[in-house]
Every structure is written in structure tokens, then in C-alpha cells.
KEKE-3310 file (N, C-alpha, C; in steps of 0.2 Angstrom, whole numbers, plus 5000, padded with zeros to 4 digits):
npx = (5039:5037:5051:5044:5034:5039:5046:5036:5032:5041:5040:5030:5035:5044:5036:5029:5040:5044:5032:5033:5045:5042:5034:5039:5049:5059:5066:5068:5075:5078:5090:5103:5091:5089:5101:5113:5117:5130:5135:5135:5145:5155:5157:5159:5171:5182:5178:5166:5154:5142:5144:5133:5124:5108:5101:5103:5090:5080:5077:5082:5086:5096:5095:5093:5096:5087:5086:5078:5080:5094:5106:5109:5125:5130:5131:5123:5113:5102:5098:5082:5075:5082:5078:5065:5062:5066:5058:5047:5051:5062:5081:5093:5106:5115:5120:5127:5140:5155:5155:5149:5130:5122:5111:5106:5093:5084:5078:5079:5084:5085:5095:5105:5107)
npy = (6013:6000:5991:5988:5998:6010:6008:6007:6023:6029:6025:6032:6043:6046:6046:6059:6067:6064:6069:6083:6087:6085:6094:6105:6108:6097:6083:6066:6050:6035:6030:6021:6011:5998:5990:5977:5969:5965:5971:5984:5981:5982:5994:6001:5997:6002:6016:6023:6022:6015:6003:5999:6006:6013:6010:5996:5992:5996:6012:6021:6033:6034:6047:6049:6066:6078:6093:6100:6090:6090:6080:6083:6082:6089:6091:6103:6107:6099:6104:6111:6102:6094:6100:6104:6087:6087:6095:6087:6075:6069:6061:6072:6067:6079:6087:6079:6079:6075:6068:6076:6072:6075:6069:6058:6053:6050:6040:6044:6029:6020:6029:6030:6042)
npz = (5389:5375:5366:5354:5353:5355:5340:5333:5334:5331:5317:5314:5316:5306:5294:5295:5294:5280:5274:5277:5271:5258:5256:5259:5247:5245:5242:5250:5247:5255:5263:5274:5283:5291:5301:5302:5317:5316:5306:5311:5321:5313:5307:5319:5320:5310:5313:5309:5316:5328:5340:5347:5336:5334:5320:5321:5331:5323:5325:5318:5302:5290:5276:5257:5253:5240:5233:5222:5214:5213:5223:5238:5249:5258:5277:5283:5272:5278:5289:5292:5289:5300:5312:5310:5314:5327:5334:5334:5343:5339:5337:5329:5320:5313:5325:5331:5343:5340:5326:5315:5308:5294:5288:5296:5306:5321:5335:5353:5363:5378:5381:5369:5357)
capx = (5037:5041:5053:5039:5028:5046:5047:5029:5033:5047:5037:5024:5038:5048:5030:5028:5046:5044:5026:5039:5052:5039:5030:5045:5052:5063:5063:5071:5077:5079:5099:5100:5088:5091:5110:5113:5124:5136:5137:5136:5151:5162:5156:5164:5179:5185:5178:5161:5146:5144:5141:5124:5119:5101:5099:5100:5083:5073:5075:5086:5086:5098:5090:5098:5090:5087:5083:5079:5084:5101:5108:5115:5128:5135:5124:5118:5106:5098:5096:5077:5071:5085:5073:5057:5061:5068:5051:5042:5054:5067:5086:5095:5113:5117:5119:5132:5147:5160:5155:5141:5128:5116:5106:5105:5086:5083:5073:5082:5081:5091:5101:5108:5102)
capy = (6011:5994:5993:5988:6006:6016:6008:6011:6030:6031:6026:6036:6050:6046:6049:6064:6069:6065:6073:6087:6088:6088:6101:6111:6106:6092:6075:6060:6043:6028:6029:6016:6012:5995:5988:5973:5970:5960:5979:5989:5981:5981:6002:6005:5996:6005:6022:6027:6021:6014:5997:5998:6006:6012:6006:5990:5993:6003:6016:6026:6028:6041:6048:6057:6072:6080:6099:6103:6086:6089:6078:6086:6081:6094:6091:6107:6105:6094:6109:6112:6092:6091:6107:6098:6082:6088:6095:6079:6073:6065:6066:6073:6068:6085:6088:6075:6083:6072:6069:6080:6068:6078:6063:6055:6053:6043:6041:6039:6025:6017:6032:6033:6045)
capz = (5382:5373:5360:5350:5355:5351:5335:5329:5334:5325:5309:5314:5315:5299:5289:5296:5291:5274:5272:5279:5265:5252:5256:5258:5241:5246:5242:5251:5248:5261:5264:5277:5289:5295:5300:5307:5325:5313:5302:5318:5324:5307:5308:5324:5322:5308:5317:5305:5319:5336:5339:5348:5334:5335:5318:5323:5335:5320:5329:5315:5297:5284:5272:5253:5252:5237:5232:5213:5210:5216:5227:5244:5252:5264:5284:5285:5271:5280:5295:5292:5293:5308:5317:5312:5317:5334:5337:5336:5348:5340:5338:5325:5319:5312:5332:5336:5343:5338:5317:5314:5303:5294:5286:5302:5310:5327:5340:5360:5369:5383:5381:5362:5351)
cpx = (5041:5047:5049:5034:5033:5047:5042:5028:5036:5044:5035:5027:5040:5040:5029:5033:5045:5038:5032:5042:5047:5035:5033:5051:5059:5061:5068:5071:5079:5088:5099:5098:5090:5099:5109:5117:5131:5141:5138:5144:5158:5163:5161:5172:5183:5182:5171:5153:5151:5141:5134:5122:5110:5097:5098:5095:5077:5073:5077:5085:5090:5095:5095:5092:5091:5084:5085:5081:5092:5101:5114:5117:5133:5128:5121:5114:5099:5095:5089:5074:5075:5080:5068:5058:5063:5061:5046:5046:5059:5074:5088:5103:5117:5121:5126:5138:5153:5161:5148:5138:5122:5111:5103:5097:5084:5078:5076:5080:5088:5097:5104:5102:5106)
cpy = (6006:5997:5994:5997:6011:6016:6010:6017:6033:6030:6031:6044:6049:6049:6056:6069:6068:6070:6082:6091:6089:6092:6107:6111:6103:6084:6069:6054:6040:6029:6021:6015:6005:5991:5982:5973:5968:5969:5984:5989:5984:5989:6005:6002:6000:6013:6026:6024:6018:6007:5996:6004:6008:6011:5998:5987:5996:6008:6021:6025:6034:6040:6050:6060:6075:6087:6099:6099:6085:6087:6081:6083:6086:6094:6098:6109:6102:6097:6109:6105:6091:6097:6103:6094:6082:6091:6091:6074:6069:6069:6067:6073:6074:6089:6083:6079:6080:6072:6071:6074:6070:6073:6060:6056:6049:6046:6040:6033:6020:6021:6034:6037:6045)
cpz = (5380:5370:5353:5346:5352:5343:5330:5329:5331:5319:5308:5311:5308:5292:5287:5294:5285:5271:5272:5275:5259:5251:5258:5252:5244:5247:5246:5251:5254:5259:5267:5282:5291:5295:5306:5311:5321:5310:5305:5321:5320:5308:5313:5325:5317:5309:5313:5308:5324:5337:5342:5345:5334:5328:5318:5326:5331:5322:5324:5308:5295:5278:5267:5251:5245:5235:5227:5211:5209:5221:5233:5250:5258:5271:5284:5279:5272:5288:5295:5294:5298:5314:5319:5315:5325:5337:5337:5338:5346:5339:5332:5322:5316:5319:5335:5337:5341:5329:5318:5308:5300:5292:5291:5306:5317:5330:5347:5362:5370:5384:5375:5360:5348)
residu = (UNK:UNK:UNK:UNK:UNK:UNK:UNK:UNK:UNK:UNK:UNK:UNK:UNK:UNK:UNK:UNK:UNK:UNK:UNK:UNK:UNK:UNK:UNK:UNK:UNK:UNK:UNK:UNK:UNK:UNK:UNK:UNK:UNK:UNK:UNK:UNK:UNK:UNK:UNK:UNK:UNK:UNK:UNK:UNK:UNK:UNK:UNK:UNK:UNK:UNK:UNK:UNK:UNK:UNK:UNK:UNK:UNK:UNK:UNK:UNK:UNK:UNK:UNK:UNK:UNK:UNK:UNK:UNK:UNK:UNK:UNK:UNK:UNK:UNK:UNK:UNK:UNK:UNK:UNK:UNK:UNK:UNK:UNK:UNK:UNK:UNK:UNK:UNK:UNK:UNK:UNK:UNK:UNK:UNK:UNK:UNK:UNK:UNK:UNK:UNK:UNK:UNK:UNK:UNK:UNK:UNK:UNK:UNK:UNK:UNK:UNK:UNK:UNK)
# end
């Protein structure tokens, strides 16, 4: 699959994820979905992302979730859209071993989730 074909899946998912949230009373805003190599790089130097980045490819975006109009900030409210989205095949940063990232949404490729 292209990057191209990954990336139009990836929208396709992120759709699907928000239909998702709202139909389970939850709303989300665009956190950040695209970074550039230059903000990838600055990220992993002071230790808060990884230089390749899989938002730098489309591939990723963080969400702020909100229930009740409260905005949540602790990753495991974000456990139920990290479930879903794992069953329409993507990754979930909720899941990373190192800093768990529950806002975090991806798709693999070359390897990163």
C-alpha cells in the first residue's frame, strides 16, 4: 500500500472514530494532527516524540476529548476510542510502553505506530 492509500485509510479511520465518540457521548477536537520534520526533531530532542514522527506522514493525529463538556485529561478516558480504534486496525498510544499517550491515534507504517 502507497503512502498515499495509508493516508486516505487513515482519514477514512479518523471519520469513523469521531462518528464513534459521538454516538457514545463524547466530543473531540483536532489536538495535533500534522508536525513537521523540523517539530519532530525539536520533540525528540527535549524527549516528548520521536523524530520519525508518524505525524509528519498523516499518519497520526491527538485528539481533546471531551465528556459532559468536560475536558479529559487523564489517558485512560480515552480507553473506549483507544479499543475502537484498535479494531479498525489502528495503533493506539494509550498502549505505548514507555509514556502511555491516550489522545494519540495512528495508523503503522514502515514499522512506527
Amino acid at each position: 500500500m502507497t503512502l498515499s492509500e495509508k493516508q486516505q485509510r487513515f482519514t477514512s479511520m479518523i471519520a469513523l472514530l469521531i462518528q464513534y465518540a459521538n454516538a457514545n457521548g463524547m466530543q473531540l477536537t483536532f489536538g495535533e494532527a500534522y508536525r513537521t520534520p523540523e517539530q519532530a526533531a525539536l520533540n525528540a530532542k527535549k524527549g516528548s516524540g520521536i523524530t520519525n514522527s508518524l505525524h509528519t506522514q498523516r499518519l497520526a493525529v491527538d485528539f481533546n476529548l471531551f465528556i459532559k463538556g468536560q475536558y479529559q485529561t487523564d489517558s485512560g478516558a480515552y480507553l473506549p476510542l483507544g479499543e475502537y480504534w484498535e479494531t479498525l486496525g489502528g495503533s493506539w498510544g494509550g498502549r505505548f510502553k514507555s509514556r502511555p499517550d491516550g489522545n494519540h491515534f495512528s495508523l503503522e507504517h514502515n514499522g512506527i505506530r
